[in-house]
N, C-alpha and C positions, 0 to 999 in steps of 0.2 A: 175109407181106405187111407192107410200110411203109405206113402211113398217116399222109398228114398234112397236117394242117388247121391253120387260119389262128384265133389268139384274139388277144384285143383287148391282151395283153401279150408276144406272141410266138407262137410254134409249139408245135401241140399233134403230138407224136408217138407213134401206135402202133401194135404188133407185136400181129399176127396169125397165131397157127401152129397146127401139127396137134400137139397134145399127146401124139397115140401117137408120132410122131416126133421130137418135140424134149422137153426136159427143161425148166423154168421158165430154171435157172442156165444153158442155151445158150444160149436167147435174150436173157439179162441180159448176157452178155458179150459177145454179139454187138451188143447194141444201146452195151454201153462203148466194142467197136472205133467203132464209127460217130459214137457223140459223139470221140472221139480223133481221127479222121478230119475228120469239120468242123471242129474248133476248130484242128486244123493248116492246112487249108487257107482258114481265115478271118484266120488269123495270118503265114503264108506263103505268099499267090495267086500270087507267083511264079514257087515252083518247080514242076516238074513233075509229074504227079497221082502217080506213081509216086515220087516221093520224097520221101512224107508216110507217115509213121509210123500204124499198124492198133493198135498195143498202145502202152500205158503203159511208163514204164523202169522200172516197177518186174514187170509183166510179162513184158518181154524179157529183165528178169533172170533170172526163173524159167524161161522156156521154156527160155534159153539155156544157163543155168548149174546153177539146180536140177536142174531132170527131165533134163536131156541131160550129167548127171555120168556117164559111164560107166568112169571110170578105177578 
């Protein structure tokens, strides 16, 4: 669960989960994707919700390049 509440310098945001089910560092990159996600689409309202970036490029390097080296 997202929670989030209103402070007097900004938004307070936070994550609520089942610790048998999620790990600390799931929820830390999950809550990364999600700041990458607002700050693209507060940067680009734009474009379409679907053509804002979930990972950092230094991220999609790795999904794409690191771990998916299979040659």
């Amino acid at each position: 669960t997202l929670n989030i509440s209103e402070a007097a310098d900004g938004l307070i945001l936070a994550w609520e989960y089942n610790t048998d089910l999620f790990e600390a560092q799931t929820i830390e990159r999950m809550a990364g994707h999600f700041e990458v996600l607002l700050s693209s689409l507060l940067t680009s309202p734009e474009l379409d919700v679907y053509a804002h970036e979930l990972v950092t490029p230094q991220e999609r390097e790795l999904l794409l390049n690191t771990w998916n080296d299979t040659a």
